[in-house]
Biopython code that builds the backbone (N, CA, C, O; Angstrom):
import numpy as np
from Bio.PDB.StructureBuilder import StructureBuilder

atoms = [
    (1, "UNK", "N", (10.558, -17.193, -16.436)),
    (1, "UNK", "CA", (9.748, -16.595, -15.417)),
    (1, "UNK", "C", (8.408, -17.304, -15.375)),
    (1, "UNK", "O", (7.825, -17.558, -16.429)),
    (2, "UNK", "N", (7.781, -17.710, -13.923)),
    (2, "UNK", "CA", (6.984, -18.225, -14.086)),
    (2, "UNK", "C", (6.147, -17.601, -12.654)),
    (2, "UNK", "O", (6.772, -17.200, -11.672)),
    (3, "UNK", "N", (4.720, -17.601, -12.734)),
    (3, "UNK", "CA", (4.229, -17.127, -11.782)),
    (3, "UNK", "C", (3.739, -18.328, -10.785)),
    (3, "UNK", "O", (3.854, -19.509, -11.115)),
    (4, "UNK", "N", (3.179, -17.911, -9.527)),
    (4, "UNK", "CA", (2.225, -18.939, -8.617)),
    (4, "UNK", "C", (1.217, -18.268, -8.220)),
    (4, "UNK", "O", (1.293, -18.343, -6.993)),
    (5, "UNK", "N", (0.131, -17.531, -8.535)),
    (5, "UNK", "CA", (-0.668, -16.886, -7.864)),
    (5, "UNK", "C", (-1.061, -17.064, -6.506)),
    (5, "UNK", "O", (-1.045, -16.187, -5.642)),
    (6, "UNK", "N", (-1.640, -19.003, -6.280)),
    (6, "UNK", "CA", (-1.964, -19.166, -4.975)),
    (6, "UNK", "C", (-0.534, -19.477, -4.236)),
    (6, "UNK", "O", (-0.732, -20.408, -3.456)),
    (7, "UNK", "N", (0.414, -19.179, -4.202)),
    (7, "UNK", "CA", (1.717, -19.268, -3.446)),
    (7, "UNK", "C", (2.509, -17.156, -3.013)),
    (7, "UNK", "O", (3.415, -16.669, -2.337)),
    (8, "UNK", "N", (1.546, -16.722, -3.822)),
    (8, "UNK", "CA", (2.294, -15.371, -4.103)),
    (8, "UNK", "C", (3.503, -15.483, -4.674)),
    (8, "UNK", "O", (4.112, -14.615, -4.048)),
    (9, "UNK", "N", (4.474, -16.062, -5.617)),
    (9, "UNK", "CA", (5.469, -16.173, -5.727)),
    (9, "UNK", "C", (5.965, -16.145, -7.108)),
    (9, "UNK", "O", (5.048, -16.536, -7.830)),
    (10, "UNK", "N", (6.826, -15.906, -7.675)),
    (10, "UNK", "CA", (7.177, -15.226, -8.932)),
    (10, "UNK", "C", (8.467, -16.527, -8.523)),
    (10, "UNK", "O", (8.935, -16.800, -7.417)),
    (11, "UNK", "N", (8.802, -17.194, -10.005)),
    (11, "UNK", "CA", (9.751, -18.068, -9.803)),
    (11, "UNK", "C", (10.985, -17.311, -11.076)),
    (11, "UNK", "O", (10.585, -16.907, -12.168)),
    (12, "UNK", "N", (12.126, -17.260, -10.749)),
    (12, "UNK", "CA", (13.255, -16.738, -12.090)),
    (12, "UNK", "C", (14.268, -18.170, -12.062)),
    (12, "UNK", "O", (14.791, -18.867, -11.192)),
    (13, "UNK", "N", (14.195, -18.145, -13.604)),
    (13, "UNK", "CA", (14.698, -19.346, -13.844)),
    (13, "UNK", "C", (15.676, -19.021, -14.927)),
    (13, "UNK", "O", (15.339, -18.635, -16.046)),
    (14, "UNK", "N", (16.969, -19.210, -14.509)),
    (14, "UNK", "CA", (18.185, -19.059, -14.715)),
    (14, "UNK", "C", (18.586, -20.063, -15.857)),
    (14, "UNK", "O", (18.402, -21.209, -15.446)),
    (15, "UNK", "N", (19.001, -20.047, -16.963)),
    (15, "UNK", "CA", (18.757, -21.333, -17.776)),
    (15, "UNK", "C", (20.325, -21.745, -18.602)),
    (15, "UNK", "O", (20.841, -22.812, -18.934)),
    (16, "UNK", "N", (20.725, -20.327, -18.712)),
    (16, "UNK", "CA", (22.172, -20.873, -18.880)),
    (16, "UNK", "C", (23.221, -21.254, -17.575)),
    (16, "UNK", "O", (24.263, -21.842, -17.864)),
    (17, "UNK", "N", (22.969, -20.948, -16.267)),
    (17, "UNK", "CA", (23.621, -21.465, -15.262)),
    (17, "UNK", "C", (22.892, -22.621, -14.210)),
    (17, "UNK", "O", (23.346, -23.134, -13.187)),
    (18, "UNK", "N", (21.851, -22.770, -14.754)),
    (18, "UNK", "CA", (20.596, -23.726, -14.552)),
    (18, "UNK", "C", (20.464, -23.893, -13.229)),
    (18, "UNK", "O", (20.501, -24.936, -12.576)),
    (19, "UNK", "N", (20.199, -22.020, -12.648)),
    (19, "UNK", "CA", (19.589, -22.587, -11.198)),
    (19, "UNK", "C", (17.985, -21.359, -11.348)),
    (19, "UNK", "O", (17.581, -20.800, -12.368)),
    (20, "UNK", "N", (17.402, -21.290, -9.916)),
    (20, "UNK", "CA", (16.277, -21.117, -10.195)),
    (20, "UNK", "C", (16.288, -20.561, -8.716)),
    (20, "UNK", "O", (17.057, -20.893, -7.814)),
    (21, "UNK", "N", (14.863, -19.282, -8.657)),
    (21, "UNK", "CA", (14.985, -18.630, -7.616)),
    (21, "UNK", "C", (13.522, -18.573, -7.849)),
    (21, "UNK", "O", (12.869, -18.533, -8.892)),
    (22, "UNK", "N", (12.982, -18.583, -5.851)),
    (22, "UNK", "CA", (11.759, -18.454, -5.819)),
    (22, "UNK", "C", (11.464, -16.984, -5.413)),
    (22, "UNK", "O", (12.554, -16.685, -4.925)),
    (23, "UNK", "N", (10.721, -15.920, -5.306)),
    (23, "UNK", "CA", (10.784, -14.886, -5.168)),
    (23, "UNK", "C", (8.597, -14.370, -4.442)),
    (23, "UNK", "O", (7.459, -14.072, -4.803)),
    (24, "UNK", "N", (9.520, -14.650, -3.249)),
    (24, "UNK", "CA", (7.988, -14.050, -2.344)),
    (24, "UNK", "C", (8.156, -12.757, -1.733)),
    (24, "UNK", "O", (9.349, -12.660, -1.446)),
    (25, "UNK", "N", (7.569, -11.781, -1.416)),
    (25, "UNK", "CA", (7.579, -10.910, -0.930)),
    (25, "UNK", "C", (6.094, -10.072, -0.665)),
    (25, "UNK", "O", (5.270, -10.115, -1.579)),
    (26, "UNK", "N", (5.771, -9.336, 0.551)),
    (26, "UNK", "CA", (4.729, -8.351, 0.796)),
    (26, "UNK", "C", (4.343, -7.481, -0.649)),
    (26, "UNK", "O", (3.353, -6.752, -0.601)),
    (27, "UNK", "N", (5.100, -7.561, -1.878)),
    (27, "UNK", "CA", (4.530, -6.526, -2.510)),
    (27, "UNK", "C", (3.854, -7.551, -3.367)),
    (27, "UNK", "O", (2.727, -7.352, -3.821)),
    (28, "UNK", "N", (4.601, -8.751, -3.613)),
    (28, "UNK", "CA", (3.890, -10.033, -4.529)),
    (28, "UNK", "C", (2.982, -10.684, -4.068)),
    (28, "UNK", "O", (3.128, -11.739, -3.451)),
    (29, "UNK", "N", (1.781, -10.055, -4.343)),
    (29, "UNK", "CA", (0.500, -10.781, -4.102)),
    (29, "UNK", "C", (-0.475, -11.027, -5.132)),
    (29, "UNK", "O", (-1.076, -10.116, -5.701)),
    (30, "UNK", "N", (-0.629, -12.196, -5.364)),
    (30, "UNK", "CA", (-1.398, -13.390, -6.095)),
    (30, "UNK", "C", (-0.751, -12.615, -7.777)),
    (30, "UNK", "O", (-1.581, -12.232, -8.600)),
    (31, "UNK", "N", (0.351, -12.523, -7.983)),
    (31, "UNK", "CA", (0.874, -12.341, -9.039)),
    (31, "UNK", "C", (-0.008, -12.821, -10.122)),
    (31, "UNK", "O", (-0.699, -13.833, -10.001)),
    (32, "UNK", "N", (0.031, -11.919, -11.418)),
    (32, "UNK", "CA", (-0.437, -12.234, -12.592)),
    (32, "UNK", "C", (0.018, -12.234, -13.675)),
    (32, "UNK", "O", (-0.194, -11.210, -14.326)),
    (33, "UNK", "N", (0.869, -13.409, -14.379)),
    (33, "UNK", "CA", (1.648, -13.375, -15.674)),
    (33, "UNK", "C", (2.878, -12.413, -15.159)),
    (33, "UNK", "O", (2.796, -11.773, -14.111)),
    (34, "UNK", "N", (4.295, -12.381, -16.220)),
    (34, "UNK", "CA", (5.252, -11.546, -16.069)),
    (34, "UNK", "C", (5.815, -11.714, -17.321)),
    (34, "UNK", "O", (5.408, -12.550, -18.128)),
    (35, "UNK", "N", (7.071, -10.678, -17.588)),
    (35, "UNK", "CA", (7.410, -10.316, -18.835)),
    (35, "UNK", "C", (8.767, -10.025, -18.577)),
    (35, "UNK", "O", (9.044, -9.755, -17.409)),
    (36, "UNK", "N", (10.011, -10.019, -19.729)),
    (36, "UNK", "CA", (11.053, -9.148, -19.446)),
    (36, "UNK", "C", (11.153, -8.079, -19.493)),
    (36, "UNK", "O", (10.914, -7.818, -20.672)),
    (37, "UNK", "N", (11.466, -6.726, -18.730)),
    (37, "UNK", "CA", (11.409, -5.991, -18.391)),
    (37, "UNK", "C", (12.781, -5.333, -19.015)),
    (37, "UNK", "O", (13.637, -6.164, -19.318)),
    (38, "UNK", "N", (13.170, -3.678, -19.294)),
    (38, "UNK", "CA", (14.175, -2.797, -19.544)),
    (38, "UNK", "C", (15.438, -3.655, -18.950)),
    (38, "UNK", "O", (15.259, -4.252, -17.888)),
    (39, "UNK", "N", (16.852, -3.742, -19.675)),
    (39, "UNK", "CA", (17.818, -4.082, -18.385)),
    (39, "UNK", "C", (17.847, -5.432, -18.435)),
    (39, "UNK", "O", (18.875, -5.755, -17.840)),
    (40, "UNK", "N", (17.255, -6.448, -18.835)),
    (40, "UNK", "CA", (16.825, -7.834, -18.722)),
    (40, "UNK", "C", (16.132, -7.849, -16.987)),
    (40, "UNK", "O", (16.498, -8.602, -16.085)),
    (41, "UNK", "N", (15.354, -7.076, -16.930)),
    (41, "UNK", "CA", (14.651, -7.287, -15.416)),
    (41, "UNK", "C", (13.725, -7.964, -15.808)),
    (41, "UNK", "O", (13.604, -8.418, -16.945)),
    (42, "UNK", "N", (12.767, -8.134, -14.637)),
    (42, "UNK", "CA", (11.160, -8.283, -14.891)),
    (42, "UNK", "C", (10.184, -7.766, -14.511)),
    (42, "UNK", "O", (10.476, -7.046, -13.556)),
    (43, "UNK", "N", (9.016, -7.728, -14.765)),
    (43, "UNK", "CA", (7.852, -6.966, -14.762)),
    (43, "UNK", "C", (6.527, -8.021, -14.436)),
    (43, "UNK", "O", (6.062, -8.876, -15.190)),
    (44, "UNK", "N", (6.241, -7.783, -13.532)),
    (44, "UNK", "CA", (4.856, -8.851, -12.820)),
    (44, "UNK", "C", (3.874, -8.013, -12.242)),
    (44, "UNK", "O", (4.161, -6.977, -11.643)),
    (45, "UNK", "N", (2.993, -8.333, -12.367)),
    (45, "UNK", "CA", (1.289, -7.546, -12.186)),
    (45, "UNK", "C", (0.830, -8.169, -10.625)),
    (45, "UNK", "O", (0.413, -9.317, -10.473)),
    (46, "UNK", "N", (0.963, -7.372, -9.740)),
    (46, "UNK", "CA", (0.512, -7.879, -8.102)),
    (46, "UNK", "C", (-1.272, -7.406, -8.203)),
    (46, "UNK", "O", (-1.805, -6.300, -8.301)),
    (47, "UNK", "N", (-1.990, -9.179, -8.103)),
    (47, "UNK", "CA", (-3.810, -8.838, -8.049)),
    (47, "UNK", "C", (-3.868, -7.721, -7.031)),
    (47, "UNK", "O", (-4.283, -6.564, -7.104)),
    (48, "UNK", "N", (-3.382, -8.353, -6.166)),
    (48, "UNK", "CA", (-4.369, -8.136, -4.736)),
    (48, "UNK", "C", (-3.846, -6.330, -4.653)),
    (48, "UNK", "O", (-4.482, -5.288, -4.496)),
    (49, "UNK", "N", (-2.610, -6.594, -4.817)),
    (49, "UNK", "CA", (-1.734, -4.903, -4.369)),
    (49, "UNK", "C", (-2.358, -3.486, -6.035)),
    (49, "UNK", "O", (-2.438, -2.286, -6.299)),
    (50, "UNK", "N", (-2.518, -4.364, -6.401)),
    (50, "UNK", "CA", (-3.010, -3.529, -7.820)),
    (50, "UNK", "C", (-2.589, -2.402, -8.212)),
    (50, "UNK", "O", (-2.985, -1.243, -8.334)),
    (51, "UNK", "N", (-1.013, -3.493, -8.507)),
    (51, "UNK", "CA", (-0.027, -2.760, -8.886)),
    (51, "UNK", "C", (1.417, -4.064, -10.011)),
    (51, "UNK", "O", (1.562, -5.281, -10.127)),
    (52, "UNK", "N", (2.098, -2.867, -10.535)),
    (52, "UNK", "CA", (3.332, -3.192, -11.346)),
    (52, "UNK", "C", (4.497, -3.884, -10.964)),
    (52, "UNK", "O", (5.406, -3.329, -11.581)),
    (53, "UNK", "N", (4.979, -4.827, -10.257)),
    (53, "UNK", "CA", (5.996, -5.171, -9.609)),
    (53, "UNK", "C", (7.466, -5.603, -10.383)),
    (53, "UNK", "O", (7.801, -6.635, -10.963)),
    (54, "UNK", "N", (8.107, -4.442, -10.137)),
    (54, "UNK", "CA", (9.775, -4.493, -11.205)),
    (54, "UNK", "C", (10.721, -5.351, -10.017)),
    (54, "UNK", "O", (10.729, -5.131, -8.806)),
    (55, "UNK", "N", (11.414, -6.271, -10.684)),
    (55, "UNK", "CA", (12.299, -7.174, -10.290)),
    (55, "UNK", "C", (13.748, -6.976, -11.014)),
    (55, "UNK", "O", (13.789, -6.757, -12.225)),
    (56, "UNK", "N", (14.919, -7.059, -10.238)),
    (56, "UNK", "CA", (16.009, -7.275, -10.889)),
    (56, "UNK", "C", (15.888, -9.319, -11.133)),
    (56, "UNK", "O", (14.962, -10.066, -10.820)),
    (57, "UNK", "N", (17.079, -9.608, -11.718)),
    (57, "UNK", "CA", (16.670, -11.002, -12.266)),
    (57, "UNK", "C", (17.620, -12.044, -11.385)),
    (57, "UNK", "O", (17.952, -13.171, -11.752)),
    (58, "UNK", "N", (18.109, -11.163, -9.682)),
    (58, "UNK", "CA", (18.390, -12.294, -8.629)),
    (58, "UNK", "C", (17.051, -11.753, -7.853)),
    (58, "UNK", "O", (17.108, -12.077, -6.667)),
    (59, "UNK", "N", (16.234, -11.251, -8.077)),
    (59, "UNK", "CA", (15.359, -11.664, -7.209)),
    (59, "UNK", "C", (14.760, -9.868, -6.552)),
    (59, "UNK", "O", (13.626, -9.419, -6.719)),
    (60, "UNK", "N", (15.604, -9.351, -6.021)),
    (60, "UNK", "CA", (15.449, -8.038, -5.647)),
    (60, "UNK", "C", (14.455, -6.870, -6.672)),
    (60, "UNK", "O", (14.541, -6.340, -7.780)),
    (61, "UNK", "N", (13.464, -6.893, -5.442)),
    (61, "UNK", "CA", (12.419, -5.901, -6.054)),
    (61, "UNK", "C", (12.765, -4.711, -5.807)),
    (61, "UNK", "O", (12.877, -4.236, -4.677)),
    (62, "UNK", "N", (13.074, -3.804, -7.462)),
    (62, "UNK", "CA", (13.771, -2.483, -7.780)),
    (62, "UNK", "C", (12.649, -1.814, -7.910)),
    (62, "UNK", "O", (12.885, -0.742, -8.467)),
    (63, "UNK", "N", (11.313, -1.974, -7.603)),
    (63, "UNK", "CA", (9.859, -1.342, -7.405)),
    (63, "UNK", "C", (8.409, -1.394, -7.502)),
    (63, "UNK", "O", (7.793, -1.841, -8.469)),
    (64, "UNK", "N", (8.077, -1.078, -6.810)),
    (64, "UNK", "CA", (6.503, -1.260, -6.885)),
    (64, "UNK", "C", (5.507, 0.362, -7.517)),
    (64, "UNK", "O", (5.347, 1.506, -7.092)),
    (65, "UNK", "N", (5.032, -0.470, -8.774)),
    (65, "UNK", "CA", (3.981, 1.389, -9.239)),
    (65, "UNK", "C", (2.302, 0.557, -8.879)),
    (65, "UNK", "O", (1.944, -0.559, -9.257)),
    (66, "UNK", "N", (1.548, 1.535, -8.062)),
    (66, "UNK", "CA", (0.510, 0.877, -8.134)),
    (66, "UNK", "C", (-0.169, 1.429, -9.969)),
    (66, "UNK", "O", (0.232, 2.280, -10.764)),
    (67, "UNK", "N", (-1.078, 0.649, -9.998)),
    (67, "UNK", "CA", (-2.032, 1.207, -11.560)),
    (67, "UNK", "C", (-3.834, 1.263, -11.232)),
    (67, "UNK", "O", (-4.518, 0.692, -10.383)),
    (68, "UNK", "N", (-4.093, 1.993, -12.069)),
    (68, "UNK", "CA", (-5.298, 2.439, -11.493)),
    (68, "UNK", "C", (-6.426, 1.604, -12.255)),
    (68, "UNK", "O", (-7.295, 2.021, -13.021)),
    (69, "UNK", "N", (-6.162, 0.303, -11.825)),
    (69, "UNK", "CA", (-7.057, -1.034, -12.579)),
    (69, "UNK", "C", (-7.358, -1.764, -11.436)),
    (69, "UNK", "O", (-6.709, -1.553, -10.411)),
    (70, "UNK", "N", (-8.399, -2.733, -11.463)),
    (70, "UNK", "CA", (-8.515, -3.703, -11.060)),
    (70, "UNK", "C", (-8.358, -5.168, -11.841)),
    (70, "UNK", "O", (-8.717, -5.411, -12.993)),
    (71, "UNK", "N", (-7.684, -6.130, -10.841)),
    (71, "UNK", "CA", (-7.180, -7.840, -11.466)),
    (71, "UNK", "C", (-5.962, -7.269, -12.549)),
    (71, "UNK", "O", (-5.866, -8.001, -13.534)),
    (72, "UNK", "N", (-5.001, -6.078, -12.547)),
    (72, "UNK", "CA", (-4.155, -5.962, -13.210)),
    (72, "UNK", "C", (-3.265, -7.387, -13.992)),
    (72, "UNK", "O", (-3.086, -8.506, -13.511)),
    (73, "UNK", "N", (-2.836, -6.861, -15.303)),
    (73, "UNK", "CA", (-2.091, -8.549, -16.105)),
    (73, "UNK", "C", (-1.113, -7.865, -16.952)),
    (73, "UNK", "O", (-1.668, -7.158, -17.793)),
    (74, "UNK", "N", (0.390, -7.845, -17.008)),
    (74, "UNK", "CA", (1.112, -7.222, -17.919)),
    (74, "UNK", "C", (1.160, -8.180, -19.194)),
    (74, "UNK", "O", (0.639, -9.286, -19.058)),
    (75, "UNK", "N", (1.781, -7.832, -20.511)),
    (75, "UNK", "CA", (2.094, -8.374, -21.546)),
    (75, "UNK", "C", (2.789, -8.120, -22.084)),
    (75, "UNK", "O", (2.812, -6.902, -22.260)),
    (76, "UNK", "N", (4.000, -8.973, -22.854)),
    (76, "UNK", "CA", (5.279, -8.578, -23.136)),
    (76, "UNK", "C", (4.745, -7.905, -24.555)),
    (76, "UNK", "O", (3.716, -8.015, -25.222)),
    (77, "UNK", "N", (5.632, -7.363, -24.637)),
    (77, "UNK", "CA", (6.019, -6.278, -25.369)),
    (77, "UNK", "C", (7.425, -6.610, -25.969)),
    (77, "UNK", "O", (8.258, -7.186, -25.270)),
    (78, "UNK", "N", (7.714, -6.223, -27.358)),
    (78, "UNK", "CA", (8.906, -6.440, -28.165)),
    (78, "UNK", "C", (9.548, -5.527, -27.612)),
    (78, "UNK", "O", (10.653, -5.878, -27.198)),
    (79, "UNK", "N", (9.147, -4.024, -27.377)),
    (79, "UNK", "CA", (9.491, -3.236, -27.257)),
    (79, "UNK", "C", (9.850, -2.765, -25.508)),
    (79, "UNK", "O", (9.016, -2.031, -24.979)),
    (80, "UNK", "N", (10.982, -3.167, -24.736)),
    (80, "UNK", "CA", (10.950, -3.326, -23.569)),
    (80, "UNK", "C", (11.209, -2.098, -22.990)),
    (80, "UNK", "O", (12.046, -2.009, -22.091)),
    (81, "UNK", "N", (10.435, -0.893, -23.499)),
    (81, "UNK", "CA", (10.902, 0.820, -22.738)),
    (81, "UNK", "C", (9.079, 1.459, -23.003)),
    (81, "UNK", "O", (8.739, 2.630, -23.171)),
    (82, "UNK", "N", (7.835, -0.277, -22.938)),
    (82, "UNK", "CA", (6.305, 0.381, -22.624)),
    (82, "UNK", "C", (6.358, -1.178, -21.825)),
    (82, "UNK", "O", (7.259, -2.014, -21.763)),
    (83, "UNK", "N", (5.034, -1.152, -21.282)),
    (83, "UNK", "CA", (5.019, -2.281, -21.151)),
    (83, "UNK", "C", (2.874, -2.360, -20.837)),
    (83, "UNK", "O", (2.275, -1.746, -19.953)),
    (84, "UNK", "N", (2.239, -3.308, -21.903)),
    (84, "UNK", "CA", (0.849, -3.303, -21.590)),
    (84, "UNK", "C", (0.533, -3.846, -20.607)),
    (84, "UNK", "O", (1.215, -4.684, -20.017)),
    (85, "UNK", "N", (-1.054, -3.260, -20.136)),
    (85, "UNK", "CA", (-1.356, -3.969, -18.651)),
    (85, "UNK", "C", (-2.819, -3.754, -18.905)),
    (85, "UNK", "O", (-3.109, -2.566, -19.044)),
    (86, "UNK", "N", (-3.839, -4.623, -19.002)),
    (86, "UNK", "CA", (-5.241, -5.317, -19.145)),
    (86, "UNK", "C", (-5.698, -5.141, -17.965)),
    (86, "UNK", "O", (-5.316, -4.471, -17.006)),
    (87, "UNK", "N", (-6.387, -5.686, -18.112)),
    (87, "UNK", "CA", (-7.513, -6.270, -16.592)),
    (87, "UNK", "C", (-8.405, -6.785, -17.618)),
    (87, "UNK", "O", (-8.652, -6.718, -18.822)),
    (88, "UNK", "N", (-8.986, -7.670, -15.856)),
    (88, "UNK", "CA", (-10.184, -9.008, -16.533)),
    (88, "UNK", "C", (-11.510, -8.569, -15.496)),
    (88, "UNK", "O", (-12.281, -9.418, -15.049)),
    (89, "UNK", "N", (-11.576, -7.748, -15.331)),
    (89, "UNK", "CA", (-12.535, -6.861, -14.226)),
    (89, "UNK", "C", (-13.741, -7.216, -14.658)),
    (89, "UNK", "O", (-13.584, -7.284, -15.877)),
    (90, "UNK", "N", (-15.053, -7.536, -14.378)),
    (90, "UNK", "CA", (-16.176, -7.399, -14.992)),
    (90, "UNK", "C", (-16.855, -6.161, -15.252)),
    (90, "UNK", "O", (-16.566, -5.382, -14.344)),
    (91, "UNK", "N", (-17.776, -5.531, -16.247)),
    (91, "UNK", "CA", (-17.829, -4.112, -15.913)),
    (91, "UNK", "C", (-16.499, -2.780, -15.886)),
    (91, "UNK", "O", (-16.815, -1.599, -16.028)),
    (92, "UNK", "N", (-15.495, -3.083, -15.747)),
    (92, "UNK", "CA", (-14.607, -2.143, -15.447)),
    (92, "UNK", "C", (-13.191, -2.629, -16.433)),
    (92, "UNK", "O", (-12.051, -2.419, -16.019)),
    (93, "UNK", "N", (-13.435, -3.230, -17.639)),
    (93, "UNK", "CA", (-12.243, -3.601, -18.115)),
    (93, "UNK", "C", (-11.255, -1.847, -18.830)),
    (93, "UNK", "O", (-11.722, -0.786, -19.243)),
    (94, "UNK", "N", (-9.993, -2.272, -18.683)),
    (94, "UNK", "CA", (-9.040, -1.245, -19.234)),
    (94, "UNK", "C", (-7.677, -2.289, -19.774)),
    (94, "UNK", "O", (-7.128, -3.327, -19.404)),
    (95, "UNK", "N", (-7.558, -1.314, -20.836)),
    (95, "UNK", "CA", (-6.418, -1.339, -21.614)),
    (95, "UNK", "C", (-5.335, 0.081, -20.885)),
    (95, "UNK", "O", (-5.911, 1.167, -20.815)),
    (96, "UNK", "N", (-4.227, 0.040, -20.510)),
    (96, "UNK", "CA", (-2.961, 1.247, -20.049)),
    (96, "UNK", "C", (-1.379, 0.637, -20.899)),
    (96, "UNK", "O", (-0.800, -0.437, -20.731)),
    (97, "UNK", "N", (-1.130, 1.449, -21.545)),
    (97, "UNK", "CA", (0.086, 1.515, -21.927)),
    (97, "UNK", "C", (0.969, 2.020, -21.075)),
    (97, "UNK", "O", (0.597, 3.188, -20.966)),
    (98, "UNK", "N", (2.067, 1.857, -20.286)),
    (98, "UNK", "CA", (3.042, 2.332, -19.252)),
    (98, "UNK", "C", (4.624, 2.631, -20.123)),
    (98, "UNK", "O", (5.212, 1.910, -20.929)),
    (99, "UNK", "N", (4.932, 3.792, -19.654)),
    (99, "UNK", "CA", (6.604, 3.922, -20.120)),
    (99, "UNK", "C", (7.144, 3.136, -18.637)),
    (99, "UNK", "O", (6.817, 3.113, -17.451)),
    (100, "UNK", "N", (8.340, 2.432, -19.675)),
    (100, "UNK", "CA", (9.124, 1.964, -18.398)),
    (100, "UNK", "C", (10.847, 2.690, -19.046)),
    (100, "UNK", "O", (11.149, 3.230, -20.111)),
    (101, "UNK", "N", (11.584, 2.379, -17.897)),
    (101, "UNK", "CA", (12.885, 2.880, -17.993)),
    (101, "UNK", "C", (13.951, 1.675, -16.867)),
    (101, "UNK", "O", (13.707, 1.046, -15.838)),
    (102, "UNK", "N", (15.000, 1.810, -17.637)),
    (102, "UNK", "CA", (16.122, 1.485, -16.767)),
    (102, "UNK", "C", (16.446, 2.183, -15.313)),
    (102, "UNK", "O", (17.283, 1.661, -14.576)),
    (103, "UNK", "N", (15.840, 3.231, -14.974)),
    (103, "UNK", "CA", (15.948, 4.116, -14.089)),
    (103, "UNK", "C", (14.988, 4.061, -13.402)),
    (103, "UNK", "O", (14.831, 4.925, -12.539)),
    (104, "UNK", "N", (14.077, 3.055, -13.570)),
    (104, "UNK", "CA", (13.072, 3.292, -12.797)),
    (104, "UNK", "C", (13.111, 2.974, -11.113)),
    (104, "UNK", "O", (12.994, 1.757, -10.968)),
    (105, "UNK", "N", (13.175, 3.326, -10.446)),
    (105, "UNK", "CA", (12.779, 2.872, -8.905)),
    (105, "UNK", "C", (11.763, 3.483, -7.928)),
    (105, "UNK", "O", (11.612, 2.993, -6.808)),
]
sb = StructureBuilder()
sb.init_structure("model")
sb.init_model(0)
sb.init_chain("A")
sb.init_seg("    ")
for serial, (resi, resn, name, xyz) in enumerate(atoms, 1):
    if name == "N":
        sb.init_residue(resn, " ", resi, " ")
    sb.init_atom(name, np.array(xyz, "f"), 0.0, 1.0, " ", f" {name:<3s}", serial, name[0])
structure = sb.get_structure()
């Protein structure tokens, strides 16, 4: 998984069948870092939408949570049923721990 901020685009990269998917959409905006997610999904931090963006791993966004941060950034986690989320805010930094689930939509 790789992000593009100035493209909006979240790239999934397939490595044992070695293909690769670009992944733009209205909820992916100026993406920040991503992680594996419950399920082998993924989990990407939208700047601009300032919010959580859950991906299945062809591409299909299984949801959007907004979070109550600004410049949101997730971080993997061993543990793929929380998932951390920072900000680089000036003045306004936060630490949020999130439950995630297989069920989530």
């Amino acid at each position: 998984m790789l992000t593009d901020r100035f493209a909006n685009t979240v790239y999934l990269l397939e490595t044992v069948k070695g293909t690769s998917r670009a992944v733009t959409q209205e909820n992916i905006q100026v993406p920040l870092g991503a992680c594996v997610g419950p399920g082998d999904t993924v989990l990407t931090c939208s700047m601009s939408n300032h919010s959580i963006v859950h991906l299945s791993v062809d591409g299909v966004i299984l949801g959007t949570y907004p979070v109550d941060m600004r410049i949101p950034s997730p971080y993997a986690y061993k543990d793929r049923t929380r998932l951390p989320v920072s900000n680089n805010a000036m003045g306004a930094t936060k630490l949020q721990l999130y439950n995630i689930s297989t069920t989530m939509s």
